[in-house]
N, C-alpha and C positions, 0 to 999 in steps of 0.2 A: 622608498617609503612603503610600509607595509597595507596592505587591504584594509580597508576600514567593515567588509565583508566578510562573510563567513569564507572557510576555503572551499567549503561545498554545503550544497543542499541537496536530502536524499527525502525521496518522494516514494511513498507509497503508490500502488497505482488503483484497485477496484475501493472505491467509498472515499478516496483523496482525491487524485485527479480526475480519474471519473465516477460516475454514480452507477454502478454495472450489477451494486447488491441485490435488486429488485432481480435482474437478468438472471442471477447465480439460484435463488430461491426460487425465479419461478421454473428452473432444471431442475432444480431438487423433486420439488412437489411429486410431478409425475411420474417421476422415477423413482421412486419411491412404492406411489398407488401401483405400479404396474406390476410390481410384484405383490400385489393386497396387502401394502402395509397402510401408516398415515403417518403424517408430518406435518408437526404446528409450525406456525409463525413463529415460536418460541424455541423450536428445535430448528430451525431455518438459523435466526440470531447466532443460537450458541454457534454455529461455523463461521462468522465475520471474523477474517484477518486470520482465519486457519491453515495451516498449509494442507494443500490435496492430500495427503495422502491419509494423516490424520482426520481429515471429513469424509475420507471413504469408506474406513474404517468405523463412522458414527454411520451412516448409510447403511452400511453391511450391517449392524447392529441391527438398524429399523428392517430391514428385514430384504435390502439388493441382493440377489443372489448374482450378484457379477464380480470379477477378480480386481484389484484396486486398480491396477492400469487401465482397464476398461471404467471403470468409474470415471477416474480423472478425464479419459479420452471423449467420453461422451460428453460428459457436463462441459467440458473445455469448449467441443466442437458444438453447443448449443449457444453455449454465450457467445463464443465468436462469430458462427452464422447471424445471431440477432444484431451484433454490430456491425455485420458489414453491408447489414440489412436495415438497418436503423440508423447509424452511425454511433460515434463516442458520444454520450452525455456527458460534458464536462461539466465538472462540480463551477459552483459559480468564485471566478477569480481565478480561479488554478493555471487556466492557460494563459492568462493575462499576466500574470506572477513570473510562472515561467518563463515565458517571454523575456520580460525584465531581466530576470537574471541572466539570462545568456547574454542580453546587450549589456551586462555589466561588465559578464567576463567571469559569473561565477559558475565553477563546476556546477555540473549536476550527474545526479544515478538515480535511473526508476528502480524500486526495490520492492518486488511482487511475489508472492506465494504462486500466482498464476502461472501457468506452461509459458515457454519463453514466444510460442508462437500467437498466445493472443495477447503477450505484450506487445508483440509486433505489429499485430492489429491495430491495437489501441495508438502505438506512434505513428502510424503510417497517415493516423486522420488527424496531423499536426502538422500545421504546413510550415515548420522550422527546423534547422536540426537541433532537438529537444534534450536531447540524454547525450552526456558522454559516457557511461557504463551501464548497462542493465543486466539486474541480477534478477534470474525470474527463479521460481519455484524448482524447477528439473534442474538447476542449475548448483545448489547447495546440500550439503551433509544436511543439516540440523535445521531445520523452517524456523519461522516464528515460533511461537517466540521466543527462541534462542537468539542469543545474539549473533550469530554467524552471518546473515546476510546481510546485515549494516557492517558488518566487520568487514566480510570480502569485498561491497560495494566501496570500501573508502582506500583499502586495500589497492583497487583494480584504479582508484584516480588518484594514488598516491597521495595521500591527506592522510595526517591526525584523524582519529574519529572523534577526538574531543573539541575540534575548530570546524566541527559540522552541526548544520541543525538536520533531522531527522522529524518531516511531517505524517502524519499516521492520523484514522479515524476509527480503529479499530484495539479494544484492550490489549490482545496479543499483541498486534502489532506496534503498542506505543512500550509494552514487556519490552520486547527485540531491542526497539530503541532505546531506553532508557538502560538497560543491561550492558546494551555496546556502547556505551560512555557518549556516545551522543547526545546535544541536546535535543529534547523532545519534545516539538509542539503538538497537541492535538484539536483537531479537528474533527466535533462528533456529528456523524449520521446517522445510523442505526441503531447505535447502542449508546449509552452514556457513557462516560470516560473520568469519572468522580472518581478519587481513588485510587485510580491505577499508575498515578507516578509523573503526569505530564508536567514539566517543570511550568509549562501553561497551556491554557484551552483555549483559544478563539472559536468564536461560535462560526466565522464563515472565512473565508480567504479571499472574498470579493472587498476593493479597494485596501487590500492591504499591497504595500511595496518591500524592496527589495531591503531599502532602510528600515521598516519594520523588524524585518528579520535577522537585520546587524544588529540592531538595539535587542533582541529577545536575546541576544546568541551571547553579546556581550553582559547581562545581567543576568547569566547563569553560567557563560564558562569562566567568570572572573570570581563565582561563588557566592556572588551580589542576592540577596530575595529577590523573589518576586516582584 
């Protein structure tokens, strides 16, 4: 008898699983002033679900006079020290969710723009084994929002990408998902998500279940509406 489940669930990680946006902005900021430039709250946004190297690249614009690797390495080694100093902020329901699904037995892939060592972070303060693939940022050709890293994430668990749901709180990164034939639920924090493609929105992922997520996945990969 076949799964009444998705074959996998692939997870975003900074503004999905955890709440780490704040973390990431408040690296920017200063690094930014430090070379006399300035950065809004507004030009912070525009980088949610960016891959590094492309927000180095707006950095370098504002006016960092450092080399992109060094961009990424810093901002990386800032948010990471603040979680391992603070701990993960998980979004509300996210680890409760996950949970679930591993005791279902359903795949899973953390799938993050972030360097692959502060996805390691970020797992390591999950007291389960959480992921079966993680595809982090240094890890792929083409970032968000291309579709390459849902592609290789379904790839690397041997699954259809189209018998997967792909969660995302970020426009790029629901772009990624929706491109790679995935279905794509979002979940918005920082930014709205109107628009941009999400076969559906849930405003939070607290008390949602695993059956939730087979009923979302079945009334879009069977081409059903919304």
């Amino acid at each position: 008898m076949s799964s009444p489940y998705p074959a996998a669930v692939l997870w975003d990680m900074d503004g999905t699983l955890v709440d780490t946006e704040p973390f990431w902005m408040a690296a920017e900021g200063p690094l930014v002033a430090s070379y006399g430039g300035t950065w809004t709250h507004e030009q912070a946004l525009g980088l949610v679900g960016m891959g590094l190297e492309d927000s180095a690249g707006i950095l370098q614009r504002a006016g960092v006079r450092m080399q992109t690797q060094e961009i990424i390495d810093h901002l990386t080694d800032t948010v990471s020290d603040r979680l391992r100093a603070e701990g993960a902020p998980f979004r509300p329901g996210a680890r409760e969710l996950l949970s679930e699904l591993r005791a279902a037995g359903v795949k899973t892939a953390l799938v993050t723009m972030s360097m692959r060592r502060m996805a390691d972070t970020v797992i390591s303060a999950i007291p389960f084994d959480a992921f079966d693939v993680v595809v982090a940022g240094d890890e792929v050709s083409r970032p968000k929002p291309h579709p390459d890293p849902y592609l290789q994430a379904s790839r690397a668990l041997g699954v259809d990408i189209a018998d997967t749901v792909a969660i995302e709180d970020s426009p790029n990164g629901l772009r990624s998902a929706v491109a790679s034939g995935a279905v794509a639920l979002g979940v918005p924090l920082m930014v709205p998500l109107d628009g941009v493609g999400a076969h559906e929105l849930w405003d939070s992922l607290a008390g949602r279940t695993v059956a939730d997520l087979a009923a979302l996945h079945a009334r879009h990969r069977l081409g059903a509406s919304a």
